[in-house]
C-alpha positions as CSV (number, residue, x, y, z in Angstrom):
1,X,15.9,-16.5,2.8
2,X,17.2,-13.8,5.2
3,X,19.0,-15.1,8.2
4,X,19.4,-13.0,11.7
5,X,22.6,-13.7,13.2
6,X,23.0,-12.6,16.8
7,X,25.7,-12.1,19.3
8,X,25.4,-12.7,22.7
9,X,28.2,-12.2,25.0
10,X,29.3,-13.9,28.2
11,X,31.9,-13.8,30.6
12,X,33.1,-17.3,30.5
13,X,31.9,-19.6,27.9
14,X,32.1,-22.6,30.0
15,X,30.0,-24.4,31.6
16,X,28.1,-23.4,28.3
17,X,24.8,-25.0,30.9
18,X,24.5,-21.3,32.2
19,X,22.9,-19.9,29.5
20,X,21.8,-23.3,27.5
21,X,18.9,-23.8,29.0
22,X,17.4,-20.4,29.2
23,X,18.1,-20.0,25.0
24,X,16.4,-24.1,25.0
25,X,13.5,-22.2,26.7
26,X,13.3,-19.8,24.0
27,X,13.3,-21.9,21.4
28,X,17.3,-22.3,20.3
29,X,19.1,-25.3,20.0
30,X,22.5,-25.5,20.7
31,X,24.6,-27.2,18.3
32,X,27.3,-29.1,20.1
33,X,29.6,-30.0,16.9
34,X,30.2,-26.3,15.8
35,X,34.0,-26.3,15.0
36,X,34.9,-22.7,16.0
37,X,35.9,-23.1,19.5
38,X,35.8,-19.2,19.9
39,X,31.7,-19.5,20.4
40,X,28.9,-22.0,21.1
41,X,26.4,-21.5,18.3
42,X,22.6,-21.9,18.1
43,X,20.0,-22.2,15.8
44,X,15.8,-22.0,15.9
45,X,14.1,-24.9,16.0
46,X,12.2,-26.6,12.8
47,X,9.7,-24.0,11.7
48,X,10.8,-21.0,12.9
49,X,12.6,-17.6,11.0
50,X,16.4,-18.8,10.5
51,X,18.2,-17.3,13.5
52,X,21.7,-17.7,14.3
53,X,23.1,-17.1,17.7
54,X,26.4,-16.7,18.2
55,X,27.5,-16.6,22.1
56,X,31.0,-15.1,22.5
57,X,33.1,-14.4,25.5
58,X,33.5,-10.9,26.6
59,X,36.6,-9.1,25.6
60,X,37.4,-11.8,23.4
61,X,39.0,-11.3,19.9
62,X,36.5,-12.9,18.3
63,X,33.7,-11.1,20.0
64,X,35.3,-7.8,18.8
65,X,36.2,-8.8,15.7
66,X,32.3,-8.9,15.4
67,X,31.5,-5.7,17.0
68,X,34.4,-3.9,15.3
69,X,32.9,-5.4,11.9
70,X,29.0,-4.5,12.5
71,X,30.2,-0.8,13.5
72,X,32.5,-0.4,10.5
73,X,29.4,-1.2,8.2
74,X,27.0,1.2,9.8
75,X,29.5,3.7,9.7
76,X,30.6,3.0,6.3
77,X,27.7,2.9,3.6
78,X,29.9,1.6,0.4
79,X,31.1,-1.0,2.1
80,X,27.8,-1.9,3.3
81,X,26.3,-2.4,0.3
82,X,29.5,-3.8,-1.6
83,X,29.0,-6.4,1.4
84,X,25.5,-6.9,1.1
85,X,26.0,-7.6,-3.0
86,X,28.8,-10.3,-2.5
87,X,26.7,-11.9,-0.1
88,X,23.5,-11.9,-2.4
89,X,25.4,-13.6,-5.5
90,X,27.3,-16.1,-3.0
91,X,23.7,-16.7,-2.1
92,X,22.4,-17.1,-5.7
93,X,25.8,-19.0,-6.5
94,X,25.5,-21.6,-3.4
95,X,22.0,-22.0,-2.4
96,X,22.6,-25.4,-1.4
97,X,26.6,-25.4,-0.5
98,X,26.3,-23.3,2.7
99,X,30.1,-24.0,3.0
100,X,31.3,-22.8,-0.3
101,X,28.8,-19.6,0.5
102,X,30.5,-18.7,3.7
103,X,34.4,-19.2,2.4
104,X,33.0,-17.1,-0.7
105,X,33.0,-14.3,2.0
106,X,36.1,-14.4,3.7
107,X,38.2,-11.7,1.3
108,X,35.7,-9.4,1.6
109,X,35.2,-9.5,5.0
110,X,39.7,-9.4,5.2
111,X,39.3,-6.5,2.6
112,X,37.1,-4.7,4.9
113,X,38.2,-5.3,8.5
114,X,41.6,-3.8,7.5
115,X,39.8,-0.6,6.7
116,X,37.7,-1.6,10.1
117,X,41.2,-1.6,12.0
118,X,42.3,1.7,10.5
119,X,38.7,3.2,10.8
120,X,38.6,1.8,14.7
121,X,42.2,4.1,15.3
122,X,40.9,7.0,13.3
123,X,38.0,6.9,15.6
124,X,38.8,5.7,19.0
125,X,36.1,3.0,18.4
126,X,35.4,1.4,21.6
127,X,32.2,-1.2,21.6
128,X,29.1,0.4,22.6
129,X,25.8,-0.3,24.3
130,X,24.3,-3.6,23.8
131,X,22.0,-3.1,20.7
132,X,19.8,-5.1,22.9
């Protein structure tokens, strides 16, 4: 099953009531026991299309690390797909060990964000727009 994962940024993540209650409104709930410290995470409520949201402060490392990652892969069809295929058979391999799926991803996602870093100083990459 597809999942959409979104990134919203904020200046501060704390007090993390400032934009709780608008993404409660919209059907996210927040999920308070999320060990990465870097964001506050969300997810849709029972029922609805599997939707992560991933709120990140602005400037951050983290929050770039994102940003620099999504560009790299529009910009770089190959790694795209080669991507796209490891996450497919992590899928297939882990349908039920969500933990095993996402530290199945980790060296491809190393291998590519060091061809990210050198891409981002062969570029000048700067974070765009909001794809909002």
């Amino acid at each position: 099953m597809p999942i959409i994962d979104i990134q919203i940024s904020v200046r501060s993540l704390e007090p993390v009531e400032t934009y709780k209650t608008k993404l409660e409104n919209i059907g996210f709930i927040y999920r308070a026991g999320n060990p990465d410290l870097t964001k506050r995470y969300f997810r849709e409520k029972p029922g609805r299309k599997r939707t992560h949201i991933h709120v990140r402060e602005y400037g951050s490392w983290s929050e770039q690390f994102a940003l620099l990652f999504r560009d790299y892969l529009r910009a770089n069809e190959n790694d795209c797909r080669k991507y796209a295929e490891m996450k497919y058979n992590l899928m297939k391999l882990f349908q039920k060990e969500r933990d095993l799926y996402v530290e199945g991803k980790e060296p491809i996602i190393w291998e590519i964000m060091s061809r990210a870093s050198k891409w981002s100083q062969i570029t000048g990459w700067k974070t765009g727009k909001s794809d909002a």
